[in-house]
C-alpha positions as CSV (number, residue, x, y, z in Angstrom):
1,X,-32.5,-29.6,-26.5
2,X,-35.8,-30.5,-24.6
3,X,-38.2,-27.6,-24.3
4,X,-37.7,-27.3,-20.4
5,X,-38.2,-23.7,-18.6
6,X,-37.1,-24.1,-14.6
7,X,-37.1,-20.8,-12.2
8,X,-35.1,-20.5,-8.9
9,X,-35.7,-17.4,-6.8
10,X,-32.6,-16.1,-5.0
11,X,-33.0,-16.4,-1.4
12,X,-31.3,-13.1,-0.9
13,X,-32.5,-10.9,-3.4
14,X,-35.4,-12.6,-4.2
15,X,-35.0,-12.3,-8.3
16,X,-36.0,-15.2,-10.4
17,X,-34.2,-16.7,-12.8
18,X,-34.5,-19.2,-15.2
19,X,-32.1,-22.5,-15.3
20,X,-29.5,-22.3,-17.9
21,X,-28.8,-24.7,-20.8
22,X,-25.1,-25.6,-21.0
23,X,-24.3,-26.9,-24.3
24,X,-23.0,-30.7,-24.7
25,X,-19.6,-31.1,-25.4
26,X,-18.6,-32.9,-28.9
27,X,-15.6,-35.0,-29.0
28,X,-14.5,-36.6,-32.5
29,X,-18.1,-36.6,-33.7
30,X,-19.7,-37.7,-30.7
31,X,-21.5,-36.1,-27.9
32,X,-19.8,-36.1,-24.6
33,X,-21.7,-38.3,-21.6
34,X,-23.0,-36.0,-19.1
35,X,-22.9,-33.0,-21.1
36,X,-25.7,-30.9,-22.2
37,X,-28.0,-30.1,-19.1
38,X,-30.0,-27.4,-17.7
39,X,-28.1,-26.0,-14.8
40,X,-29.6,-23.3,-12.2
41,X,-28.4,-20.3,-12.4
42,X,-28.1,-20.1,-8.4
43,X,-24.9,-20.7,-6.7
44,X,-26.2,-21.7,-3.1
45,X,-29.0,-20.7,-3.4
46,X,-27.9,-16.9,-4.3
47,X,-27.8,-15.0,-7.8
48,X,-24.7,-14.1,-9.3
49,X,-25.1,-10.6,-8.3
50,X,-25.3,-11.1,-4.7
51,X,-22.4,-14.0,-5.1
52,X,-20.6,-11.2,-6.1
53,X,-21.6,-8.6,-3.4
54,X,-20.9,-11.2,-0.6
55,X,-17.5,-11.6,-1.8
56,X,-17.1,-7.6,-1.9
57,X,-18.0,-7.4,1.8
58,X,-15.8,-10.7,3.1
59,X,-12.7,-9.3,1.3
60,X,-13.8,-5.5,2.4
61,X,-13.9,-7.5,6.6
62,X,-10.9,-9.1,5.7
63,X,-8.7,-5.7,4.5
64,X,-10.5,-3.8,7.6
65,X,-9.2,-6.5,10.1
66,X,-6.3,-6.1,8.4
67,X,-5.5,-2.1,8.4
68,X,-6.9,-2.3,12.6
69,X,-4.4,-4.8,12.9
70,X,-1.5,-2.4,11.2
71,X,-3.0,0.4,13.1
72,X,-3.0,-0.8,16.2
73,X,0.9,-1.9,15.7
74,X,1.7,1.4,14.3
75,X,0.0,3.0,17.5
76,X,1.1,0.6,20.0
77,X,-1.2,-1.1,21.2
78,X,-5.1,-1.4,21.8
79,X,-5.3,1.4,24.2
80,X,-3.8,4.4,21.9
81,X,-5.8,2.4,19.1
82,X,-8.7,3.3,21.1
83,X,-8.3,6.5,23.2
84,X,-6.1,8.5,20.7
85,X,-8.5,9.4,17.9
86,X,-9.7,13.7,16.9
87,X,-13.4,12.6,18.3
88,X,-11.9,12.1,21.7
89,X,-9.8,15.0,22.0
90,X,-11.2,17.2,25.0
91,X,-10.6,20.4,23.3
92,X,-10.6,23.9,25.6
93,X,-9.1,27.2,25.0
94,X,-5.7,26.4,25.5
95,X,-5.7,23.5,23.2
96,X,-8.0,24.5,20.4
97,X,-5.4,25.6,18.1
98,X,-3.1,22.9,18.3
99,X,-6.1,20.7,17.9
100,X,-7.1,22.9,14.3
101,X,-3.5,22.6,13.1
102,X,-3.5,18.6,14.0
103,X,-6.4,17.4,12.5
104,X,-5.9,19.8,9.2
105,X,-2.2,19.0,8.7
106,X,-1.4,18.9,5.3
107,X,1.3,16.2,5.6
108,X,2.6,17.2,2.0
109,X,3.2,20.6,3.0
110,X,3.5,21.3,6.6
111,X,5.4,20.2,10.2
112,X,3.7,21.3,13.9
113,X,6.2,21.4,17.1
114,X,3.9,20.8,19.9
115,X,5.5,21.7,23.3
116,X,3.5,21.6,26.6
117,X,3.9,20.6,29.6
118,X,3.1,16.7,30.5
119,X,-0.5,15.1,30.2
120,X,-1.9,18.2,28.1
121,X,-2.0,15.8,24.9
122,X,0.4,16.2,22.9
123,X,1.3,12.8,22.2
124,X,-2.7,12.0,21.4
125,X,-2.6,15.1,18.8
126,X,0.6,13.3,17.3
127,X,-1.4,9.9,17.3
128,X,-4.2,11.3,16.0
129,X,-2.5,12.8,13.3
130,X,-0.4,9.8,12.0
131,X,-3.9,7.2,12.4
132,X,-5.9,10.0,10.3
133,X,-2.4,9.8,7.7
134,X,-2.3,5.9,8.0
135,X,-6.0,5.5,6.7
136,X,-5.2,8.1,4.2
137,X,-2.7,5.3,2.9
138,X,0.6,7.3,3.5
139,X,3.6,5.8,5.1
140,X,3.9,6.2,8.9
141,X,6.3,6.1,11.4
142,X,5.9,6.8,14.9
143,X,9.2,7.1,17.0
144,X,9.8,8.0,20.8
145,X,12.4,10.6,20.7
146,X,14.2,8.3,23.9
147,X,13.9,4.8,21.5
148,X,15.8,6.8,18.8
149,X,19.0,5.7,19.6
150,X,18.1,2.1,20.1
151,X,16.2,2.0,16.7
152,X,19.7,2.9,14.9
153,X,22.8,1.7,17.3
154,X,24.7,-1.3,17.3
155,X,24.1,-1.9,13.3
156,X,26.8,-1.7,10.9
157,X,27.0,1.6,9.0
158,X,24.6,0.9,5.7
159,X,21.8,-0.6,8.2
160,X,22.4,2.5,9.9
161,X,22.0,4.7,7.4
162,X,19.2,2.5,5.7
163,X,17.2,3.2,9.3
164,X,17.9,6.5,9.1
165,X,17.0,6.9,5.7
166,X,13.5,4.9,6.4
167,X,13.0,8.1,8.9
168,X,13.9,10.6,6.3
169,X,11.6,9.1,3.8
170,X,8.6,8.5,5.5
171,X,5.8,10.5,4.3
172,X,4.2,10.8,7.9
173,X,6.8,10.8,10.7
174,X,5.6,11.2,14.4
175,X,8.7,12.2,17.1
176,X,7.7,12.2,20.3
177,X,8.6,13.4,23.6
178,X,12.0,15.1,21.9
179,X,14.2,15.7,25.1
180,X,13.6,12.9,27.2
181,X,15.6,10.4,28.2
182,X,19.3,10.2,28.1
183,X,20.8,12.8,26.3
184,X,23.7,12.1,24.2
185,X,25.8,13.5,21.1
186,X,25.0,10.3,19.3
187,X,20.8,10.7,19.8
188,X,21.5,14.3,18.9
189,X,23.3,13.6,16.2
190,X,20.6,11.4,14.6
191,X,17.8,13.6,15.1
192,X,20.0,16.6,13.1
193,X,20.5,14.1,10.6
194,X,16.8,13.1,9.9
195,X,15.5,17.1,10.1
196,X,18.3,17.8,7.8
197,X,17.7,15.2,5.4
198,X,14.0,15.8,5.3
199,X,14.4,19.2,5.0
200,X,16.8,19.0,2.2
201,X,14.2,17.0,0.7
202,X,11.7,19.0,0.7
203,X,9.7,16.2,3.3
204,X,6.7,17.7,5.0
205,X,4.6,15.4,7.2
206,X,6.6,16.0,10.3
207,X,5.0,16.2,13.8
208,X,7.5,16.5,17.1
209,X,6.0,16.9,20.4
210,X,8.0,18.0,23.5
211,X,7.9,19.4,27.2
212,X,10.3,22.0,26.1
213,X,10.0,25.2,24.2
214,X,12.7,25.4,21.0
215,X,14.3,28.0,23.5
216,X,14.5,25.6,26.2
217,X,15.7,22.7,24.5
218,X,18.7,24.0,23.0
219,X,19.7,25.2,26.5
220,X,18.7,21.6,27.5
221,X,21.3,20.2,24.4
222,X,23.4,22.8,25.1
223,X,23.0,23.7,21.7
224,X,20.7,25.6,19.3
225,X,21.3,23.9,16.3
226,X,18.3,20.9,16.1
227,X,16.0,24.1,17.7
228,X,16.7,26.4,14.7
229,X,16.0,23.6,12.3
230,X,12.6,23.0,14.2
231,X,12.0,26.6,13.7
232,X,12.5,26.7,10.1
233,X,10.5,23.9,9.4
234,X,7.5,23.9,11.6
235,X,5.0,25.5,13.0
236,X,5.7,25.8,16.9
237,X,2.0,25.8,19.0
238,X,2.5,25.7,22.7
239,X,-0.4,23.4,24.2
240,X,-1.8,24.5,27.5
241,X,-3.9,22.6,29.8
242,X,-4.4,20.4,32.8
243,X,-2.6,17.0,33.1
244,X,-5.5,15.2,31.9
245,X,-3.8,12.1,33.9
246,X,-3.5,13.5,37.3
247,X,-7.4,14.8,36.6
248,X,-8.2,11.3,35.7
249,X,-6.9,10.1,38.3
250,X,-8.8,12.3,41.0
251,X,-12.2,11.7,39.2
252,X,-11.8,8.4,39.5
253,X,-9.5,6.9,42.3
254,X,-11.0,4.0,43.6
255,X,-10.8,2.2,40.0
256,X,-7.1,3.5,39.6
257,X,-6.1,2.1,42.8
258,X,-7.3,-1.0,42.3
């Protein structure tokens, strides 16, 4: 070994440290050609520690592109991904409570029923709560009540039951708008199924939203039976407001009519 003593200086950090001698490599008594050098111990230009802490932060950008790219799948698009968050929520007196029991849902323990009447936010409570439950790492599914039927007909019965299942088991589940659209034994019939199963299960995590009242949707179903189960399983807040659409709307009509 020569006596030899080279120092780089990290251009990120700024330490110093000396080059490193790497040992020649003996083969059958003889010393290997090339081996046995002084090597920096700089990897383009930057120590090992902030090698290291480089990497950390590309994979960290990497796995937060990622989960944006889940969560705005999950949510539907860029616009909930944006608008539909607890720090945008206008909250007021009519709201306020719904708001407390949304952003404080224990998902392993409690359900909400949020009924109100259209554009009070509802459905951005219910959004809120399944991106705060996503980013806790939980399994989350979001359903419109009126896709429901879609999501589960025309497949044989064990991919039926497998989609229905997947609703049962989710630790987060978000129905919305329970209700709307076409009304028919076979949607209703689902829905019973999933409360039931869930319920039987002990599954908490579940967050329906609706226009109607538990009283006014059975009369709407013609029948009390998915109401009662709402009523044993969640907690039913009624969420009063304006229709923050139609308010929108008149505060800003030039850009909405364009």
């Amino acid at each position: 070994m020569t006596a030899f003593l080279k120092i780089d200086s990290c251009k990120a950090c700024h330490k110093n440290l000396p080059w490193e001698w790497v040992p020649a490599v003996v083969l059958s008594g003889r010393v290997l050609a090339g081996t046995g050098v002084w090597r920096s111990g700089l990897a383009e230009g930057r120590c090992p520690a902030c090698v290291a802490a480089i990497e950390t932060q590309r994979r960290n950008e990497q796995r937060a592109l990622a989960i944006r790219g889940e969560l705005i799948e999950l949510l539907g698009g860029e616009k909930p991904y944006h608008e539909f968050t607890f720090e945008k929520y206008q909250i007021a007196e009519g709201n306020r409570l719904a708001y407390e029991c949304a952003k404080h849902l224990n998902p392993a323990a409690e359900n909400l029923y949020l009924w109100g009447s259209c554009g009070v936010g509802k459905t951005h409570l219910a959004w809120a709560t399944a991106r705060r439950c996503f980013e806790e790492t939980l399994s989350v599914t979001i359903l419109r009540a009126a896709q429901l039927s879609r999501k589960v007909r025309m497949k044989d019965p064990e991919n039926e039951q497998a989609a229905i299942d997947g609703f049962v088991n989710a630790e987060m589940l978000v129905l919305d708008d329970l209700g709307t659209g076409s009304d028919t034994i076979f949607s209703r019939q689902i829905v019973q199924e999933i409360l039931d199963g869930r319920d039987a299960c002990y599954r908490a995590g579940l967050v329906v939203t609706s226009k109607y009242s538990l009283n006014a949707l059975a009369a709407k179903f013609g029948d009390d039976t998915i109401s009662s189960r709402l009523a044993g399983m969640c907690r039913v807040i009624e969420v009063v407001g304006s229709d923050h659409r139609l308010k929108a709307r008149n505060e800003h009509p030039q850009s909405l009519s364009q």
